[in-house]
N, CA and C atoms as an extended XYZ file, in Angstrom:
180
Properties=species:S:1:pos:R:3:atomname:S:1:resname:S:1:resid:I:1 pbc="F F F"
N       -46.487       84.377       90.794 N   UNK     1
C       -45.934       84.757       89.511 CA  UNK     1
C       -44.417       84.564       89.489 C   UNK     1
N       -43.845       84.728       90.785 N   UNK     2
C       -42.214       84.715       90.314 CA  UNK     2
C       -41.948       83.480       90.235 C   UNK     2
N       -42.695       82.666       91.177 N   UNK     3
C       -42.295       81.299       91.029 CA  UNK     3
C       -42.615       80.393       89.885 C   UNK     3
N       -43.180       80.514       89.401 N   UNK     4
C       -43.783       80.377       87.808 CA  UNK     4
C       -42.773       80.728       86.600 C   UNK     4
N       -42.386       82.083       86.656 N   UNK     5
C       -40.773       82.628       86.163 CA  UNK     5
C       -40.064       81.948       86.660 C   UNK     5
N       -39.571       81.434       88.024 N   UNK     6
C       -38.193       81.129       88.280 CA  UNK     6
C       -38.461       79.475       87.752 C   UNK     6
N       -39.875       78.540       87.867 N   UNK     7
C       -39.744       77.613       87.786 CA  UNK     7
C       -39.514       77.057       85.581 C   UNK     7
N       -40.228       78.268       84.950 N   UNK     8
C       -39.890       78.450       83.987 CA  UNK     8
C       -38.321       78.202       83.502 C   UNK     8
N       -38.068       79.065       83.783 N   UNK     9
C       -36.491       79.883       83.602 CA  UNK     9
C       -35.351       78.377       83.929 C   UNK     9
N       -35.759       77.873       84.976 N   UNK    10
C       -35.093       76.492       85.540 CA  UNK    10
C       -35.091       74.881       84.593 C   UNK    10
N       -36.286       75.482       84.055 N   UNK    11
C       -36.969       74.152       83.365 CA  UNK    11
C       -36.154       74.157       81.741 C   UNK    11
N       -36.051       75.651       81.212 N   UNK    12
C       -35.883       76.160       79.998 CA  UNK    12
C       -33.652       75.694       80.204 C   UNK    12
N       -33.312       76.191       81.067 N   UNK    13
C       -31.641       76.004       81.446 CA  UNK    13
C       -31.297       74.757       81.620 C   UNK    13
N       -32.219       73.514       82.331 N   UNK    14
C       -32.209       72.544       82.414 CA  UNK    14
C       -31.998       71.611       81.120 C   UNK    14
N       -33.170       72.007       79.885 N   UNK    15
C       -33.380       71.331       78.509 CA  UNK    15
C       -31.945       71.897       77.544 C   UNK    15
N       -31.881       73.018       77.856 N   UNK    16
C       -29.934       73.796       77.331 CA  UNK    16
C       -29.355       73.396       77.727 C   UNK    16
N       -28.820       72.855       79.193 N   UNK    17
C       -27.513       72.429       79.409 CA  UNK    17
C       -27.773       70.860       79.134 C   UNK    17
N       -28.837       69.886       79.197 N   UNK    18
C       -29.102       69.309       78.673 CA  UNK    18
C       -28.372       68.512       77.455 C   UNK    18
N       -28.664       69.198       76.610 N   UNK    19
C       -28.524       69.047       75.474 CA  UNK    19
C       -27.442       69.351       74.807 C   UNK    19
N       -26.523       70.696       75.460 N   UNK    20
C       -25.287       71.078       75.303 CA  UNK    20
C       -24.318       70.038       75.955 C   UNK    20
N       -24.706       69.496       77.048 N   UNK    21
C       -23.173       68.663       77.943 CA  UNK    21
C       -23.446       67.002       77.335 C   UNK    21
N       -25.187       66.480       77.053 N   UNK    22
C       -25.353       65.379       76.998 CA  UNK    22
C       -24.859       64.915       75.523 C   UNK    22
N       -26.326       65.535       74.818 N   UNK    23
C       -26.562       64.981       73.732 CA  UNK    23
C       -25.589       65.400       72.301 C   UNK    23
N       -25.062       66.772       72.370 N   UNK    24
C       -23.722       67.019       71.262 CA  UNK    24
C       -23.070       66.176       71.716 C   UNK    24
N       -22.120       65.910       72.713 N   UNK    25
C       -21.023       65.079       72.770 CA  UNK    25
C       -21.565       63.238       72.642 C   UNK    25
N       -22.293       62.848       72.522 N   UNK    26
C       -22.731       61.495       72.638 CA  UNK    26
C       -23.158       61.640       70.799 C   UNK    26
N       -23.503       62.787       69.723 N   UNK    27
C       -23.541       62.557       68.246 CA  UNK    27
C       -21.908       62.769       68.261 C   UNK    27
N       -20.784       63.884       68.908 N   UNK    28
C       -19.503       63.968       68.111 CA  UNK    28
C       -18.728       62.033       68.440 C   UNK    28
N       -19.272       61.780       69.580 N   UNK    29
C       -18.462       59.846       69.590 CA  UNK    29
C       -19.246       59.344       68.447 C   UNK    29
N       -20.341       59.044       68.250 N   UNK    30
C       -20.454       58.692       67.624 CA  UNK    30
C       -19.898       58.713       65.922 C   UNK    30
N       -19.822       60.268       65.722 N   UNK    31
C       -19.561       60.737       64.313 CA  UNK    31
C       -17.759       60.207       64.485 C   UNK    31
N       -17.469       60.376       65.199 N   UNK    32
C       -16.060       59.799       65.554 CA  UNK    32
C       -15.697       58.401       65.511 C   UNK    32
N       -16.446       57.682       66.127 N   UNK    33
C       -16.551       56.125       66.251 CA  UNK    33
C       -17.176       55.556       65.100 C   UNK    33
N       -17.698       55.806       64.202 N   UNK    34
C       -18.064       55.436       62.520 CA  UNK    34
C       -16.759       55.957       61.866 C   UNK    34
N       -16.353       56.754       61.868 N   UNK    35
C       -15.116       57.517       61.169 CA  UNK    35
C       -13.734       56.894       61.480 C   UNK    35
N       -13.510       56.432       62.692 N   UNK    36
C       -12.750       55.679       63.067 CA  UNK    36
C       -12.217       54.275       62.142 C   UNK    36
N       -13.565       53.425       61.904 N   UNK    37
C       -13.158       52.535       60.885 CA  UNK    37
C       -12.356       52.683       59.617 C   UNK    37
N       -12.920       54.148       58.982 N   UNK    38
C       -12.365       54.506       57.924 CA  UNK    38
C       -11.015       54.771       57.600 C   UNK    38
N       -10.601       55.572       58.803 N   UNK    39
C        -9.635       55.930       59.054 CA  UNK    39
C        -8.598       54.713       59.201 C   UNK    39
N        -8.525       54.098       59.829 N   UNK    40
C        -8.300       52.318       60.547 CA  UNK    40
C        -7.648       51.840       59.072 C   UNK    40
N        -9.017       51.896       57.889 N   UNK    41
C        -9.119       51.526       56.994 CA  UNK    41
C        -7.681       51.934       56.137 C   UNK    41
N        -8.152       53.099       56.243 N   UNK    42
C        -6.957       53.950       55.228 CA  UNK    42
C        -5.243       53.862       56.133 C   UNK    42
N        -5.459       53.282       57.017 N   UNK    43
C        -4.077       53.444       57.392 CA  UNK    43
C        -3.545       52.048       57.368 C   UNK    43
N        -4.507       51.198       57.444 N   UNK    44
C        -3.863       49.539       56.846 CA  UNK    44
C        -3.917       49.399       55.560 C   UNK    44
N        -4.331       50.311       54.296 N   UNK    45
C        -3.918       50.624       53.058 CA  UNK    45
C        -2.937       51.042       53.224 C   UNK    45
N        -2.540       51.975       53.346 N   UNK    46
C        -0.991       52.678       53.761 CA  UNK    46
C        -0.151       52.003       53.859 C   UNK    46
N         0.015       51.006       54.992 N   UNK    47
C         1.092       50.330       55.557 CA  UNK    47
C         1.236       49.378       54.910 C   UNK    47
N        -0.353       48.683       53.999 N   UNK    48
C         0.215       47.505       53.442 CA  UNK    48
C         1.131       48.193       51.820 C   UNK    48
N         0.841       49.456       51.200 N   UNK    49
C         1.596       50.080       50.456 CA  UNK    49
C         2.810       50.189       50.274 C   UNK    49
N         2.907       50.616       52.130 N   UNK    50
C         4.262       50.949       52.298 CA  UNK    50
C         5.615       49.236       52.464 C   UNK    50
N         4.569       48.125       52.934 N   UNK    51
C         5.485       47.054       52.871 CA  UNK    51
C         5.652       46.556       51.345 C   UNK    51
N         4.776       46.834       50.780 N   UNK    52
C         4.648       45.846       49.675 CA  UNK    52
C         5.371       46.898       48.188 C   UNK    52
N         5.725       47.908       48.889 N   UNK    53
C         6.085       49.107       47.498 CA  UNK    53
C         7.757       48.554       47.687 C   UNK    53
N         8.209       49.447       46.232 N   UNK    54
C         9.159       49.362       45.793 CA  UNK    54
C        10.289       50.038       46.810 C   UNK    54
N        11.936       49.649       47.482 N   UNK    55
C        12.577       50.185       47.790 CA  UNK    55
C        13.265       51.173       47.025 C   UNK    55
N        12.972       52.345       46.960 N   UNK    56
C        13.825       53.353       46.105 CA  UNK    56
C        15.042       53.422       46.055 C   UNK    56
N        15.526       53.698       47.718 N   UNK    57
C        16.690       53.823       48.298 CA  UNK    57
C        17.576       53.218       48.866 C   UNK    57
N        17.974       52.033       47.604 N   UNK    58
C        18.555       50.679       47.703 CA  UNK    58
C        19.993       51.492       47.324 C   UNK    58
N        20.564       52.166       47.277 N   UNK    59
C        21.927       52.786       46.717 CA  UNK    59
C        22.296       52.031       45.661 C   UNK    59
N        21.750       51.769       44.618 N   UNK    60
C        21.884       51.234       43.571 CA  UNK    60
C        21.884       52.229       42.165 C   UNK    60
């Protein structure tokens, strides 16, 4: 019987840490690494904004 519990108990901590160390961090890269483009995206909007906009602060 205990070994049955302990082999339980081992099997059950195994599928938790599992899943806590493996599989969350391998969906947050991912959710990160799709998001990334966007981001990418929006910041070569930006910059091309920022070359192609008007100089304000021509002391004119």
């Amino acid at each position: 019987m205990l070994f049955f519990f302990i082999s339980i108990f081992l099997l059950l901590g195994n599928q938790i840490l599992t899943s806590i160390l493996v599989f969350i961090p391998i969906r947050i890269v991912e959710s990160v690494g799709t998001l990334s483009w966007v981001i990418i995206g929006y910041l070569g909007l930006a910059f091309l904004g920022w070359c192609l906009g008007n100089n304000t602060n021509s002391g004119r």
